[in-house]
C-alpha positions as CSV (number, residue, x, y, z in Angstrom):
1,X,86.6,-10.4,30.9
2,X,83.6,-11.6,29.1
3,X,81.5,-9.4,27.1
4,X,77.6,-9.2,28.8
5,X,75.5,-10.1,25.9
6,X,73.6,-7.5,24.1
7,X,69.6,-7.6,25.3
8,X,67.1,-7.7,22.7
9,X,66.4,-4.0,23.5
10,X,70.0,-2.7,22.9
11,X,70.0,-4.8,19.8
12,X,67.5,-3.0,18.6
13,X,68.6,0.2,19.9
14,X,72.2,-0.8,17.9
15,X,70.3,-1.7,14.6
16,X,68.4,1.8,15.0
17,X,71.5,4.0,15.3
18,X,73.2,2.3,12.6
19,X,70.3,2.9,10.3
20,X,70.2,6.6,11.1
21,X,73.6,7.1,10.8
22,X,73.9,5.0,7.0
23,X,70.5,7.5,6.1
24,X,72.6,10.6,7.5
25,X,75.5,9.2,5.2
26,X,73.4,9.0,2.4
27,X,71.5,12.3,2.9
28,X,75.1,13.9,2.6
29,X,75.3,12.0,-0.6
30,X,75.3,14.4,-3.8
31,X,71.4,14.5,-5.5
32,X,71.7,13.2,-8.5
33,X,69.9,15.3,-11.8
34,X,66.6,12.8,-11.7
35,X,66.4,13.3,-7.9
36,X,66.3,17.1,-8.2
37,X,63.9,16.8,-11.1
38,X,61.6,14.5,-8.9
39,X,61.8,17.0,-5.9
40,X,61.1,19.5,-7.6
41,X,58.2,18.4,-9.6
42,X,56.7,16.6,-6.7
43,X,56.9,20.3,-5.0
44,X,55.2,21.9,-7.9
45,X,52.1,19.3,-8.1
46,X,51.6,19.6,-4.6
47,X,51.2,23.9,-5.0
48,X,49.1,23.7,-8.2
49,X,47.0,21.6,-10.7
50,X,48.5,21.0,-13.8
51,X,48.7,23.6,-16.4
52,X,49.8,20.8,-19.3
53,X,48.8,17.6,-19.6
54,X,49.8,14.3,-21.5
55,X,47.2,11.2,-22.9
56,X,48.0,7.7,-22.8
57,X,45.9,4.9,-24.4
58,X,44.5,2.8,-21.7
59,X,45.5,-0.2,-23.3
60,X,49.3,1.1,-23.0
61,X,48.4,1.7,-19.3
62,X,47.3,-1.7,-18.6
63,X,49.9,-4.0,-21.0
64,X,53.6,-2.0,-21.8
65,X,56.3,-2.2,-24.0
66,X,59.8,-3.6,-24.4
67,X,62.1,-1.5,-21.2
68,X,65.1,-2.2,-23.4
69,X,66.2,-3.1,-27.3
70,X,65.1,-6.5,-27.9
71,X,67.8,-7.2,-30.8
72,X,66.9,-6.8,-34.3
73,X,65.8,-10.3,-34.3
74,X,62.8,-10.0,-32.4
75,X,60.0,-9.4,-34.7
76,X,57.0,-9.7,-31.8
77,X,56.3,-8.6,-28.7
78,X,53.7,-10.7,-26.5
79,X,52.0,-9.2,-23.3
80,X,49.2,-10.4,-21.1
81,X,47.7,-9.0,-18.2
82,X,44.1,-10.0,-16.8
83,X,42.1,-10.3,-19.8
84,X,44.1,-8.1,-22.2
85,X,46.4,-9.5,-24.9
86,X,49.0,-7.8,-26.5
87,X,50.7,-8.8,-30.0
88,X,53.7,-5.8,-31.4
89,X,54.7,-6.8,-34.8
90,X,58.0,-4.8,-35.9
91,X,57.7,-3.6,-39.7
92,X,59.4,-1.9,-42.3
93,X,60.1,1.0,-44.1
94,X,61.1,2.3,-47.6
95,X,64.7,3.4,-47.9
96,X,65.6,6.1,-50.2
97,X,69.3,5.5,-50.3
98,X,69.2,1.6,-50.3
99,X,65.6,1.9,-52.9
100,X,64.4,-0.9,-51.0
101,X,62.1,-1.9,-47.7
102,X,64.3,-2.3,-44.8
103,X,63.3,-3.9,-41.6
104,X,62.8,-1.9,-38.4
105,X,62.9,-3.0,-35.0
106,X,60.5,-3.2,-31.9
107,X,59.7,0.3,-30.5
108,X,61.0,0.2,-26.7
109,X,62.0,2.2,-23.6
110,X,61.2,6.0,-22.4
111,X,61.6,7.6,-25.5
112,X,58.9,5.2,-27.1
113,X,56.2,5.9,-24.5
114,X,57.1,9.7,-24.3
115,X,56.6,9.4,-27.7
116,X,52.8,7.7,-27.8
117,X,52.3,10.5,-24.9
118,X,52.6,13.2,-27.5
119,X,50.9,12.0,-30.4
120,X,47.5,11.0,-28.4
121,X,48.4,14.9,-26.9
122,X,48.7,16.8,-30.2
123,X,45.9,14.6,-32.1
124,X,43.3,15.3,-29.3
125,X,44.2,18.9,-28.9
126,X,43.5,19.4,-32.3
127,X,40.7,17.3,-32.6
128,X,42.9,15.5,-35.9
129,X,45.1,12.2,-36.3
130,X,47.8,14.3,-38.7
131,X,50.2,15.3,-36.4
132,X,53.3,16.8,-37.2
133,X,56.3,16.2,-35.3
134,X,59.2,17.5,-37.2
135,X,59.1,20.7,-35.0
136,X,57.0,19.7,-32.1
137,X,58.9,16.6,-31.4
138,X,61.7,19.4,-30.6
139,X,60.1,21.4,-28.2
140,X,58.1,18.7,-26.3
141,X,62.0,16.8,-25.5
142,X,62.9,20.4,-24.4
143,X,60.0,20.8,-22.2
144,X,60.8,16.9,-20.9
145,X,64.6,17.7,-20.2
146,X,64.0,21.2,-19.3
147,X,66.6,22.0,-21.8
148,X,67.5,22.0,-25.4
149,X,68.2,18.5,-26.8
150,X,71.6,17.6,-28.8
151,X,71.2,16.0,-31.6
152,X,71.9,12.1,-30.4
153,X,69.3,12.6,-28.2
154,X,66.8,14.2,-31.1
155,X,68.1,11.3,-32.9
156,X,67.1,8.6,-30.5
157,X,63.5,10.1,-30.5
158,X,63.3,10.3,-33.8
159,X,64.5,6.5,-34.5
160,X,61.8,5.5,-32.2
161,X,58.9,7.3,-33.8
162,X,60.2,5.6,-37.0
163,X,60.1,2.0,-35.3
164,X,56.4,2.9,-34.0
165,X,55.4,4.4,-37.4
166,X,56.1,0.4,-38.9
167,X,54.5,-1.7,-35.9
168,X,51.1,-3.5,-36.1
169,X,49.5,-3.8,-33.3
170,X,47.2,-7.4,-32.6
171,X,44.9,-6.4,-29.2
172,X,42.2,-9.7,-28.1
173,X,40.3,-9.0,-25.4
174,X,39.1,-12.5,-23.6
175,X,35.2,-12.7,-22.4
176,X,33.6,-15.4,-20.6
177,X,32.2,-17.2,-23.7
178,X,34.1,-15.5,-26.6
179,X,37.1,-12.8,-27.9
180,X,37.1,-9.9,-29.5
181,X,40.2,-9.1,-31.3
182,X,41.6,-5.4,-32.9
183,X,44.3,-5.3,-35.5
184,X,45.2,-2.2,-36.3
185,X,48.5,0.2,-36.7
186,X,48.5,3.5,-34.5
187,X,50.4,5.1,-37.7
188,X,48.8,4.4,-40.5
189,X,50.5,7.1,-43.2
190,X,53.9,9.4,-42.4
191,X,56.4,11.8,-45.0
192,X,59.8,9.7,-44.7
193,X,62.5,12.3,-44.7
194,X,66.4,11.5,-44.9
195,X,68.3,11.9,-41.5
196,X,71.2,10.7,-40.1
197,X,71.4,8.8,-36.5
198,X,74.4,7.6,-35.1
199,X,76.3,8.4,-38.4
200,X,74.4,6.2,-40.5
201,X,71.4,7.5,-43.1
202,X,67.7,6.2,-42.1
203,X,64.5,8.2,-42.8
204,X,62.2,9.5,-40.2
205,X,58.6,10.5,-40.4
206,X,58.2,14.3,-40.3
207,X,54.0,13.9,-40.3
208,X,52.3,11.1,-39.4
209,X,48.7,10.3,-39.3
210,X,47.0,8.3,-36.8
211,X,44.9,5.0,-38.0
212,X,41.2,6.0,-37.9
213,X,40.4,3.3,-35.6
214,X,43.8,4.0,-33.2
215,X,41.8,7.3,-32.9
216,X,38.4,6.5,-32.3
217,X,39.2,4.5,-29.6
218,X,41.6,7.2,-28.2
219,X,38.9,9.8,-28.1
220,X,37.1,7.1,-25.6
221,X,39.8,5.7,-23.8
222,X,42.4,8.7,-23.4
223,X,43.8,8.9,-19.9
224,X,44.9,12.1,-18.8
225,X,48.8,12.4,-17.6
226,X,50.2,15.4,-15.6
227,X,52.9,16.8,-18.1
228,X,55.4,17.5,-14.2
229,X,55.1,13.7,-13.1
230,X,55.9,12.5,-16.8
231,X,59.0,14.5,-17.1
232,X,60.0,13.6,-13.6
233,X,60.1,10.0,-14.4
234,X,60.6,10.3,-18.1
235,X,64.6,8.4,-17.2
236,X,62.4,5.3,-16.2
237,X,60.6,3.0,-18.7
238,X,59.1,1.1,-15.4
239,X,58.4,4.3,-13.4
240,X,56.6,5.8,-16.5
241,X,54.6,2.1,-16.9
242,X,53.7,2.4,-13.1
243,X,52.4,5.8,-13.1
244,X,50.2,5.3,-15.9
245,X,48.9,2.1,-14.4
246,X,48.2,3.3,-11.1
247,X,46.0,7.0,-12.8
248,X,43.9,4.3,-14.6
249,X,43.7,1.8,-11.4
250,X,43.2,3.6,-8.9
251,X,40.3,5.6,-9.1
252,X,38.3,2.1,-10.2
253,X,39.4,0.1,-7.2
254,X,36.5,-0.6,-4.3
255,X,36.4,2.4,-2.0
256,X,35.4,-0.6,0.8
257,X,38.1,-3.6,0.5
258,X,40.7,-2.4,-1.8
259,X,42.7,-4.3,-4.5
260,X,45.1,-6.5,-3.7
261,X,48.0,-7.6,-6.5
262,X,50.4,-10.3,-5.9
263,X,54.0,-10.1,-6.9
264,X,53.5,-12.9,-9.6
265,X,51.0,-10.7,-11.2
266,X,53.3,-7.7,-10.9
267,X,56.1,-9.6,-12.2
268,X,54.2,-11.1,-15.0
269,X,52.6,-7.4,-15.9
270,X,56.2,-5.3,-15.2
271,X,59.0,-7.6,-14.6
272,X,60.5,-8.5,-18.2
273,X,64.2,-9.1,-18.0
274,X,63.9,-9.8,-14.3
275,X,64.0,-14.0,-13.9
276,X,64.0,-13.8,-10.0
277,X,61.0,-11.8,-8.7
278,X,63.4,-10.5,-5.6
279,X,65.0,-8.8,-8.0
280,X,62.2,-7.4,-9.5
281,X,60.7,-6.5,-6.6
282,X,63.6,-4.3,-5.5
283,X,63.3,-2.6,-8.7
284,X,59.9,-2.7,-8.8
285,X,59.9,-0.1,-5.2
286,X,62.3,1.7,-6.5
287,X,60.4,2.5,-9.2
288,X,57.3,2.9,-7.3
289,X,59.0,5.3,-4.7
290,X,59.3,7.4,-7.4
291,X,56.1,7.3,-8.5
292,X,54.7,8.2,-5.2
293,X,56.5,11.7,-5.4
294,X,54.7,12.1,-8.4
295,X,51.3,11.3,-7.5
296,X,51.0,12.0,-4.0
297,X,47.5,11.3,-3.2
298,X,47.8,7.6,-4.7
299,X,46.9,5.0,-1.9
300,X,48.5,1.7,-1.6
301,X,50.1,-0.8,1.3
302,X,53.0,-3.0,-0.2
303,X,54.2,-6.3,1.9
304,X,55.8,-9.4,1.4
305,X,52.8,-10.8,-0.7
306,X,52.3,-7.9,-2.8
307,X,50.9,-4.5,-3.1
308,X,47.3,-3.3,-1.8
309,X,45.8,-0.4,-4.2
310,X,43.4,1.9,-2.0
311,X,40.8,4.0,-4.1
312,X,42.6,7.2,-4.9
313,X,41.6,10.7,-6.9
314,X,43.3,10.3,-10.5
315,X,46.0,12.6,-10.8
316,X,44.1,15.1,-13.1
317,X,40.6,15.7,-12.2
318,X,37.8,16.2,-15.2
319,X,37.5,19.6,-14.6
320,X,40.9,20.1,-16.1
321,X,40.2,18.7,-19.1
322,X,37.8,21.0,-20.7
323,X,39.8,22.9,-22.9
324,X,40.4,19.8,-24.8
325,X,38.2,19.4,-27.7
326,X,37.7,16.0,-28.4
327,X,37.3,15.0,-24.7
328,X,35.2,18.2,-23.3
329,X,31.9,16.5,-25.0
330,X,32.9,13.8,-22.3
């Protein structure tokens, strides 16, 4: 006997119980570390405003960094997005051992951006650029992971404060009829102290010092992080990116029509190492999901075309910012 074709309604009906029971399946699945630290977080800034908070430049908010080790052959790192252009130059630095100047690679990944998070934190907390991280690197990884680091993963932060202590940084900003270009270092001066990562000797700074103009500009163009949300995403270079491009955007976007952003542009802006924009895109949500715990009240519509931003409240409203020094004059 013949089997009486499905109707389009039963299909449907089929479809829908199959995707409830594959969401049951995966509900039953064991939450990973990051998915309890998101929950969790995401419960916390939905209770309370933030009682610590984290600064990003704005230019780090609108063009990134490398997501992964570009090879110690890549000595620049190129970015564009809208009328912002990005130049990283890796450096070098003085080797005690070796009595020479070795080179030192591009600065990339979380670590990197937790990294910038902290010095733009400490420096405008104390109204100074000197900054010294030899003990306060420490306890900011603790209060990331939520517990004491090991000493690879104190390692891996300290290599990439020393890769960020060497870069030169090359920011033009395009205008309608001319450019204004920057070059400056965000380290200018550090101690070099002997270490040892991944069993081989290097030197780390222990105190750096912020170039004058790096600060300046951060006094003016700090944008205020929620400490909860950064840790929560702190295993994603992309997720961090997103967050901090989204407390910048938002809040700027037209209450009346929005802002709509293709997926070229968010390929072009997010998408390095990803050739087929597909497969950006799918990591791209992903990340993007994440965010949303995070930052709750952020507005936006995503379809096949791209993304629509909807004017949102930043994460951390001015009113929390007054007990820091160099921005309460604000």
């Amino acid at each position: 006997m013949e089997k009486t074709p499905e109707s389009p309604l039963e299909t449907l009906q089929r479809l829908q119980r199959q995707h409830a029971e594959k969401a049951r399946a995966e509900g039953r699945a064991t939450v990973t570390r990051i998915k309890k630290r998101l929950i969790a977080s995401s419960v916390q800034i939905a209770a309370q405003l933030p009682d610590d908070l984290l600064f990003q430049h704005t230019v780090f908010c609108q063009t990134v960094l490398p997501y992964r080790d570009p090879g110690p052959g890549v000595r620049e790192w190129k970015r564009e997005q809208g009328e912002v252009r990005l130049l990283l130059e890796a450096g070098k630095v003085y080797h005690k051992q070796k009595d020479a100047f070795v080179e030192i690679g591009l600065p990339f990944g979380p670590a990197a951006r937790l990294i910038l998070c902290h010095l733009n934190t400490e420096a405008l907390r104390t109204g100074v650029p000197a900054v010294e991280v030899a003990v306060s690197m420490t306890a900011f990884i603790r209060r990331l992971q939520g517990y004491q680091p090991n000493g690879y993963e104190i390692g891996k932060f300290k290599d990439q404060l020393t890769r960020l202590s060497t870069s030169l940084i090359r920011l033009a900003l395009r205008r309608d009829d001319h450019a204004l270009q920057i070059d400056t270092k965000i380290i200018v001066g550090f101690d070099l102290w002997a270490d040892r990562f991944e069993g081989e000797p290097f030197m780390f700074p222990q105190v750096i010092k912020l170039g004058a103009d790096y600060f300046a500009s951060l006094q003016e163009h700090a944008i205020p992080l929620d400490e909860r949300a950064v840790a929560a995403l702190a295993h994603s270079a992309m997720a961090l990116d997103v967050y901090c491009w989204l407390t910048q955007r938002l809040h700027r976007v037209d209450p009346k029509r929005g802002q709509f952003v293709p997926w070229t542009a968010l390929h072009q802006q997010f998408g390095q190492g990803y050739e087929r924009i597909r497969d950006f895109r799918r990591a791209f949500l992903t990340a993007l999901r994440g965010v949303k715990t995070q930052y709750p009240t952020a507005r936006f519509g995503v379809d096949r075309g791209g993304i629509l931003l909807g004017n949102s409240p930043p994460p951390v409203q001015r009113r929390t910012l007054i007990n820091i020094p160099s921005l309460a004059k604000g």
